[in-house]
C-alpha positions in Angstrom: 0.0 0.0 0.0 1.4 3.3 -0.8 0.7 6.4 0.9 0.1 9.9 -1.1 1.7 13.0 0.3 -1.2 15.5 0.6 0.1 17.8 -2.7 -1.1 14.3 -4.7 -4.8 14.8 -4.2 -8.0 13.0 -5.7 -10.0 10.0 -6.7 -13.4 8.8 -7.6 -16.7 6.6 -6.6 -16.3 3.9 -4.0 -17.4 2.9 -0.9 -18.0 4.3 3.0 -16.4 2.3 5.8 -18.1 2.9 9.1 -17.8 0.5 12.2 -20.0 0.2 15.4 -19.5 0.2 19.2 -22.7 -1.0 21.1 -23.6 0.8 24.7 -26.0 0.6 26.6 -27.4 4.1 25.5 -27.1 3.4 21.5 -24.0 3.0 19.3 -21.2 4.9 18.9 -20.5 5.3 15.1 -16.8 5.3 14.4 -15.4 5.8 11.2 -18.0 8.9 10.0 -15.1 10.6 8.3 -13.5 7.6 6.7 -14.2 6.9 2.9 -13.2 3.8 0.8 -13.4 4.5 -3.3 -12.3 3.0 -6.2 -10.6 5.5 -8.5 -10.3 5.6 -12.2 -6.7 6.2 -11.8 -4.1 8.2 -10.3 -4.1 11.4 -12.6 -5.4 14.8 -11.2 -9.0 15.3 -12.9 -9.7 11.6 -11.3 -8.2 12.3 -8.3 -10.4 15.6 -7.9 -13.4 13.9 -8.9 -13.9 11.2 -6.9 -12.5 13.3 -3.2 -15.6 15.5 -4.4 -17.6 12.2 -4.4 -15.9 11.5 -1.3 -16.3 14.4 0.7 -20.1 14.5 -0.4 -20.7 11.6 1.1 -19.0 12.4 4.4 -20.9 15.8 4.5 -24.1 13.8 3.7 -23.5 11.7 7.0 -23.7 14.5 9.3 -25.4 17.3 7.9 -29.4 17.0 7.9 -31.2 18.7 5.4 -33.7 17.6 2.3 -30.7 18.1 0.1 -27.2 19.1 1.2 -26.0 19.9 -2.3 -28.6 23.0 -2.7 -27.3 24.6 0.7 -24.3 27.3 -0.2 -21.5 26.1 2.5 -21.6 22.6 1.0 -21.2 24.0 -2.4 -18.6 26.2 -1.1 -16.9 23.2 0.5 -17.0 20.7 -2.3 -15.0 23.5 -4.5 -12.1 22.5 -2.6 -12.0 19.6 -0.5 -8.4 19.8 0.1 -8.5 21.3 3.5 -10.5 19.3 5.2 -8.3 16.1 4.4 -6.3 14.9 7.0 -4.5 12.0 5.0 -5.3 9.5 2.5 -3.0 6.4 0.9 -4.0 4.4 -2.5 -4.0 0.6 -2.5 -3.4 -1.6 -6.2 -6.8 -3.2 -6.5 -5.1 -6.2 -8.5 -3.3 -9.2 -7.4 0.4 -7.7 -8.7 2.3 -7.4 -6.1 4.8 -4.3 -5.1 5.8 -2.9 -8.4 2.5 -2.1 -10.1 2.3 0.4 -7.2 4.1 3.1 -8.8 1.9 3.0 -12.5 -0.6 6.0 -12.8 -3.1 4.5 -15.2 -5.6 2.0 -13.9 -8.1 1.6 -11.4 -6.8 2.0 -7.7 -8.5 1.8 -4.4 -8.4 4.9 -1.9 -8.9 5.0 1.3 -9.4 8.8 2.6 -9.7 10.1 6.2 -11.0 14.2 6.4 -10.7 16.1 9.5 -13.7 15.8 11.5 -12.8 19.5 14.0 -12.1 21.1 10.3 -15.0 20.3 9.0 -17.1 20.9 12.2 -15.8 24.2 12.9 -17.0 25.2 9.1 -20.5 23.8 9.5 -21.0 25.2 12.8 -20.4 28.3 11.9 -23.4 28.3 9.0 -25.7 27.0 12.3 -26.9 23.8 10.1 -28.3 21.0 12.0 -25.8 18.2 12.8 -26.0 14.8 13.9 -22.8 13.0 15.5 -21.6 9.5 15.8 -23.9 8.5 19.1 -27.0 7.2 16.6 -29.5 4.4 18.1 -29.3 1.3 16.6 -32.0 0.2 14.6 -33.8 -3.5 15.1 -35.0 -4.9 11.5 -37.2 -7.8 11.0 -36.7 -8.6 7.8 -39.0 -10.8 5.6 -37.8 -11.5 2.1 -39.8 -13.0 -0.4 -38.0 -14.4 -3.5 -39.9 -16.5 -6.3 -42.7 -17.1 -3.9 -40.8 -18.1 -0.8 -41.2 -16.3 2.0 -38.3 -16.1 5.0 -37.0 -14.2 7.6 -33.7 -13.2 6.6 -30.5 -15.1 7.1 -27.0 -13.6 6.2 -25.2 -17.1 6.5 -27.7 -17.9 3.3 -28.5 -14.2 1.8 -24.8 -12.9 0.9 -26.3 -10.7 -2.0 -29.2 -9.4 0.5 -26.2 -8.8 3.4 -23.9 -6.9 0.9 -26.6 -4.7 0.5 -27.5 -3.9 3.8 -24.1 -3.3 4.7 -23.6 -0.9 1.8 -26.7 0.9 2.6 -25.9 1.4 6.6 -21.9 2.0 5.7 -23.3 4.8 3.5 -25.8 7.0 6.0 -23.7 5.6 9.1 -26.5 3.8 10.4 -26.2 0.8 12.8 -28.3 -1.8 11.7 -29.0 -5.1 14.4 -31.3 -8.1 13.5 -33.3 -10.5 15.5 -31.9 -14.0 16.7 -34.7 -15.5 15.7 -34.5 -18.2 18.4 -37.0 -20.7 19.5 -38.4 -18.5 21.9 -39.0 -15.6 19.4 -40.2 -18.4 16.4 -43.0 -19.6 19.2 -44.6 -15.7 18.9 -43.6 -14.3 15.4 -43.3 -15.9 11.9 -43.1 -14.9 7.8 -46.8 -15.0 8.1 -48.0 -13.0 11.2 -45.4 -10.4 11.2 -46.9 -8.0 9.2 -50.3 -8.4 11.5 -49.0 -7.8 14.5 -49.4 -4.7 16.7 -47.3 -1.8 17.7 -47.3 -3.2 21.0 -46.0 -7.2 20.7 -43.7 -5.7 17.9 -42.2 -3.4 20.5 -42.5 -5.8 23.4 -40.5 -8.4 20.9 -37.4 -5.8 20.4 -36.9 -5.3 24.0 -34.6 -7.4 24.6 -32.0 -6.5 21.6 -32.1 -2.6 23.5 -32.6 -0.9 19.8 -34.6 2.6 19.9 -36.4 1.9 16.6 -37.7 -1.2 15.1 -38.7 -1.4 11.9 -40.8 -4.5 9.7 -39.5 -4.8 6.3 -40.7 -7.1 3.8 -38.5 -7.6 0.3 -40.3 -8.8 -2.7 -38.7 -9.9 -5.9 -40.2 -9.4 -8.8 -39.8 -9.8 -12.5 -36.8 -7.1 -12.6 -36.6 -5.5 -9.6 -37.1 -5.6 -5.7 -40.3 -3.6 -4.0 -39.5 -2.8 -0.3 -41.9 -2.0 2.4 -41.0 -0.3 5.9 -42.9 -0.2 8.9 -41.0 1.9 11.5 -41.7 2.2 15.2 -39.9 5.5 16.9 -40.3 7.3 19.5 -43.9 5.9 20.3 -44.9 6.7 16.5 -45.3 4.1 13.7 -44.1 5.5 10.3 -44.5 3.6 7.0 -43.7 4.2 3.6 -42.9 2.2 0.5 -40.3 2.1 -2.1 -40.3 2.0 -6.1 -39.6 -1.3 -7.4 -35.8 -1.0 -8.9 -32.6 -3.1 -8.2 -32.0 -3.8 -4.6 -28.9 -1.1 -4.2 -31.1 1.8 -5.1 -34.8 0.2 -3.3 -32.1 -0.3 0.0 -30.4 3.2 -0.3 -33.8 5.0 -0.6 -35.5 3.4 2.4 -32.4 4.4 4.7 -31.9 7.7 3.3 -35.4 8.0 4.8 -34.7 6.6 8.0 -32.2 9.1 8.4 -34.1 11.3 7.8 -36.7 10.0 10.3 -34.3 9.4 12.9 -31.9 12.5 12.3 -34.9 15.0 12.4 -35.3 13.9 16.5 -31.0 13.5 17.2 -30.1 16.3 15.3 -28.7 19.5 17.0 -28.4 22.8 15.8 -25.3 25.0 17.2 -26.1 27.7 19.1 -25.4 31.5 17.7 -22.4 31.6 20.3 -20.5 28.7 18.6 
């Protein structure tokens, strides 16, 4: 892995690395200001594109708003990311060993950190609402139905479903924790009553896992695409919405960009005038 003295800058597209630390209280989001992408290659226009990309999607993490990219200090800080960086290093994305390190050309992967105080002191200042990394976790009950077959969901034999809700909690820094689904919880829930049952034996059924919001979800697979359905319990309410039918990555990345919103709109807070 090579590291990239700052005056090197930029890359584009990839992914957002967050990990979780589970209290008592919620979890502790680490990583908010951490970005993985996969770059184009090493030359400058690349380089600038995909920090922009990068620095979006930190910005989009812990700024709430409808739309970030329409509010002028975000604008103004996506002109020039570079100050906000505090390092970054690339990574060859083949199998070659040591000595394709030094080629421009080529995809690479990048792995950048920004300055969390940098970029907090310039948001701050414009008095937007902000959300940090103590975020409650969120219990799902998921129930996928593919070709007919309904079942709760299971990473060990869902990799494709997993990938995505990894992606789609990596990207919005949300914590994500499923039920064990243990004799004792298949004896009072199942594929087919979970969508009938009450606020109340939903609730009671999540205490145990210490999550702040529970939400049903039910995956369908259709000809071409995946529908998605959300039932959310928060903060006594019950919230639901559904989700175009399109390819899993987007249906996913839609229904939590509006759980953060959901969930942001209550955490949120909004420096005083005195900061």
């Amino acid at each position: 892995m090579q590291t990239i003295k700052l005056k090197w800058l930029f890359p584009i597209i990839g992914l957002c690395g967050t990990l979780y630390m589970q209290s008592a209280s919620g979890v502790e989001v680490q990583g908010l200001y951490e970005v993985e992408l996969v770059v184009k290659s090493q030359n400058a226009d690349d380089r600038l594109f995909g920090l922009k990309q990068a620095f979006y999607s930190v910005l989009n993490r812990v700024v709430v708003s409808d739309n970030i990219a329409r509010l002028p200090v975000i604008q103004e800080m996506l002109k020039n990311p570079t100050p906000y960086i505090k390092q970054f290093q690339y990574a060859d994305l083949s199998k070659q060993g040591d000595e394709s390190q030094d080629r421009i050309e080529g995809p690479r992967r990048m792995q950048v950190e920004f300055d969390e105080e940098q970029i907090l002191k310039t948001l701050q200042s414009s008095q937007l609402a902000l959300w940090d990394e103590n975020r409650p976790a969120t219990l799902l009950w998921i129930v996928v139905n593919d070709e007919g077959e309904r079942q709760f969901y299971n990473p060990e034999f869902m990799p494709n479903v997993e990938a995505e809700l990894s992606l789609a909690s990596r990207v919005k820094g949300l914590p994500f924790v499923y039920p064990l689904l243990d004799l004792d919880e298949q004896q009072r829930v199942s594929v087919d009553n979970i969508n009938k049952l009450d606020q109340k034996t939903v609730v009671e059924l999540s205490q145990r896992y210490e999550a702040i919001s529970t939400a049903v979800v039910n995956f369908t697979h259709r000809e071409n695409c995946w529908q998605t359905s959300w039932v959310l319990y928060f903060d006594g309410h019950k919230t639901e919405w559904s989700g175009m039918c399109q390819p899993m990555r987007l249906s996913l990345l839609a229904d939590v960009e509006r759980l953060y919103q959901v969930l942001s709109s209550f955490y949120a807070v909004k420096p005083s005038a005195s900061h």
